[in-house]
C-alpha positions, 0 to 999 in steps of 0.5 A, spaced: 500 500 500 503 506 498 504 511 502 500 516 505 503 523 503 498 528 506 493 528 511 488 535 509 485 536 515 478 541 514 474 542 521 467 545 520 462 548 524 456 550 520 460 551 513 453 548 510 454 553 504 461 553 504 464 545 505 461 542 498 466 547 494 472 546 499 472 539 498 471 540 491 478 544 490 481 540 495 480 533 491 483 537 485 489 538 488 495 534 484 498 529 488 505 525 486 502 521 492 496 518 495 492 523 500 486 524 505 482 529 507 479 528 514 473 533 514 471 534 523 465 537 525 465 541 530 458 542 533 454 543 527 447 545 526 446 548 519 447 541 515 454 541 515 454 534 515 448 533 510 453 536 505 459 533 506 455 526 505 451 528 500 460 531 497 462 524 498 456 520 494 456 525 488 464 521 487 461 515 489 457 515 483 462 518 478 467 512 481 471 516 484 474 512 491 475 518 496 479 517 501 475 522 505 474 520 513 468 524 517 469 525 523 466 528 530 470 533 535 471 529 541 475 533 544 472 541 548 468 544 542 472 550 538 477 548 531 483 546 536 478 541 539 477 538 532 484 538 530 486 535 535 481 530 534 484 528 526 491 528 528 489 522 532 486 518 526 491 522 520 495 518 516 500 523 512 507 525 513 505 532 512 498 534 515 496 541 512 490 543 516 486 548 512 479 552 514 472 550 510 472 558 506 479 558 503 481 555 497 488 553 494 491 553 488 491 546 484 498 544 485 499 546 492 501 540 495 506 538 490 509 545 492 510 544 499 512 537 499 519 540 495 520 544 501 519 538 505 523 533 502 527 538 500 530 540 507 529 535 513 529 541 519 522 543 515 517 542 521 512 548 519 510 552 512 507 557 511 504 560 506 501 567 503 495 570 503 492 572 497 486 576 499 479 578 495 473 582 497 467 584 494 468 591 497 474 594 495 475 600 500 475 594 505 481 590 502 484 597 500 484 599 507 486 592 511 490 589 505 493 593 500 499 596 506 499 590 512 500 585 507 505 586 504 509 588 510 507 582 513 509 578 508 516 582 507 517 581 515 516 573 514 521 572 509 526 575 513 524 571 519 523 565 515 531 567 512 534 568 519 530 563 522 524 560 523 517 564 523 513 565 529 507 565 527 503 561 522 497 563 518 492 559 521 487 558 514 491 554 512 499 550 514 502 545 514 506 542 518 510 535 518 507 529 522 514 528 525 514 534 529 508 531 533 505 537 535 497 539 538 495 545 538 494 547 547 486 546 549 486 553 551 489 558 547 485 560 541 491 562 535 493 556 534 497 558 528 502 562 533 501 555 538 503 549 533 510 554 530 512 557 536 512 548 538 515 546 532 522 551 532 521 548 540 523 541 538 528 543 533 524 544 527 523 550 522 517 554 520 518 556 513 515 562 509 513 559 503 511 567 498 509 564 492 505 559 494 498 563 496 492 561 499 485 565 497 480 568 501 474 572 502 474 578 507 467 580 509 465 586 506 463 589 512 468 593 515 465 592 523 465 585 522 472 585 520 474 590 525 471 585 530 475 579 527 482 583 527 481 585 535 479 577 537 485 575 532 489 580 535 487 578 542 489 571 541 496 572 538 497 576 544 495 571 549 500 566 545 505 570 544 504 571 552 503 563 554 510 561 549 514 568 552 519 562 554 521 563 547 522 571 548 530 573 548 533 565 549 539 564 547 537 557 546 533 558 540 538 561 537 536 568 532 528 566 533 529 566 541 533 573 539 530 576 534 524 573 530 520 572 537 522 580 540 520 583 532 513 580 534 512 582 541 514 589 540 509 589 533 504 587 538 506 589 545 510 595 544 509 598 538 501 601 539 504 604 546 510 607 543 506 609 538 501 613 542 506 616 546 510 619 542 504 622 538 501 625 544 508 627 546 510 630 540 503 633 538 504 637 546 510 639 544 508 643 538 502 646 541 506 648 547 511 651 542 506 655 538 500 656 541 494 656 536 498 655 530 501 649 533 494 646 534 492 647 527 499 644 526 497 638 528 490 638 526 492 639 519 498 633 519 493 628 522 488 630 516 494 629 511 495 622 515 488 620 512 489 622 505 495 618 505 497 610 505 499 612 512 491 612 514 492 605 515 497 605 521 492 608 525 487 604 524 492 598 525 494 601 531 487 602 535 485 595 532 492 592 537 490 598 542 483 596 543 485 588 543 490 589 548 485 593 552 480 588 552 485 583 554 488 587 560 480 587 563 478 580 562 484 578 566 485 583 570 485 580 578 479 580 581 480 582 588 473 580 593 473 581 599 471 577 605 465 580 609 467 582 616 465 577 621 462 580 627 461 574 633 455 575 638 458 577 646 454 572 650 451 574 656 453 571 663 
């Protein structure tokens, strides 16, 4: 029996309009090698299920044999409950785990066994977003700047190192590393790489070789999406901050790891600060004029590609705000005890 290549792990919950269509481009991917596809729900209530057996029966009656598993989250509800449920039944050497609304190109897995086979020390790949939206003011506003810098830092930390953070819509990462994202931590695209370089391996960053998705076309839906990612970045960068300035790990520990603390943890402060201050001192310095001064800047600001940069700022703000209150410590008081003198 050949050698199960590639394990395509898809956990689903309530993809009902979308599941059919990804296991379609899933099975059009070329593959030298045999693969499975393990679709988990998770929970479903939509007729996600429906679908992908009513998907498996249309190939049935084409003669097509699909090595298709489906199968049912037995772990805590939530995408790294399911996943860690395929990784107990997955066959592959390379398991790419990838979400029900995203698309890939049809030579994919091909590409990223080249990187694999190629280079043992390969745990992780990470591929490149190509993103689509039917409003186009959304995907200038989110996409047009942030991407192309964060595809530029992941090249250079790919290059010195190893990539502290996967993109979670779709990775791949090799069986031999053993690793499972934490039960607890919501990123589990910043969990699996960050465990990948701690057994010895290396994350990729594989820039021709993208993933497609659609953003939704509403800027608040989007804006609250960017906030709970940047939310569950933090809270593993935060978990993994062992990682953070050791020389164990050699430049990710000293270099790649710091670039995304500060992105995340400092940068927004920093940013704020040096605003705040540089605009008083302006004002200060020429009354009246300086306040039109600074007025007429931030204006400027936002005719300019550099609108973006406030609105990155305050979505990693806002984030790090809501994460301070939900754990802030809670502090309860005991109610003061007052005992009964008894009489003689």
């Amino acid at each position: 029996m050949a050698e199960c290549r590639f394990s395509v792990i898809i956990a689903c919950h309530n993809e009902a309009a979308t599941i059919e269509r990804k296991l379609a481009n899933t099975f059009a991917l070329s593959c030298a090698a045999p693969f499975e596809v393990l679709v988990i729900d998770d929970g479903s209530t939509d007729g996600t299920l429906d679908a992908v057996h009513r998907f498996r029966r249309g190939r049935a009656a084409h003669g097509s044999a699909p090595a298709l598993k489906v199968l049912t989250n037995r772990h805590a509800a939530g995408k790294n409950g399911a996943v860690r449920t395929a990784l107990e039944r997955a066959t592959g050497a390379i398991h790419l785990i990838t979400d029900a609304d995203v698309e890939l190109g049809p030579s994919t897995l091909e590409a990223a066994w080249r990187w694999f086979d190629g280079d043992p020390r390969v745990g992780g790949l990470c591929l490149t977003p190509c993103l689509r939206s039917r409003d186009a003011g959304v995907l200038r506003q989110y996409a047009a700047h942030y991407e192309p810098f964060n595809r530029r830092l992941k090249m250079l930390q790919s290059r010195i190192d190893s990539v502290p953070m996967l993109h979670g819509q779709a990775m791949f990462v090799r069986a031999a590393a053993a690793v499972v994202p934490a039960a607890d931590l919501p990123a589990d695209d910043v969990d699996l790489a960050m465990q990948i370089r701690r057994v010895g391996y290396r994350v990729r960053y594989a820039a021709d070789l993208p993933f497609f998705e659609e953003l939704a076309p509403d800027a608040g839906h989007l804006d609250r999406q960017k906030i709970r990612r940047a939310k569950a970045v933090m809270r593993s960068l935060w978990r993994h901050r062992g990682v953070l300035c050791n020389p164990r790990y050699g430049a990710f520990g000293m270099l790649c790891v710091p670039i995304d603390v500060f992105l995340y943890f400092g940068l927004a402060p920093v940013c704020l600060a040096a605003g705040v201050a540089g605009a008083a001192w302006v004002v200060v310095t020429l009354g009246v004029p300086g306040l039109a001064l600074v007025a007429l800047a931030l204006a400027a600001m936002g005719l300019t590609p550099l609108r973006a940069v406030p609105l990155y700022l305050r979505l990693l703000l806002t984030a790090a705000a809501m994460l301070c209150v939900e754990h802030a410590p809670r502090i309860r008081w005991k109610p003061q005890r007052h005992t009964a003198s008894r009489s003689a």
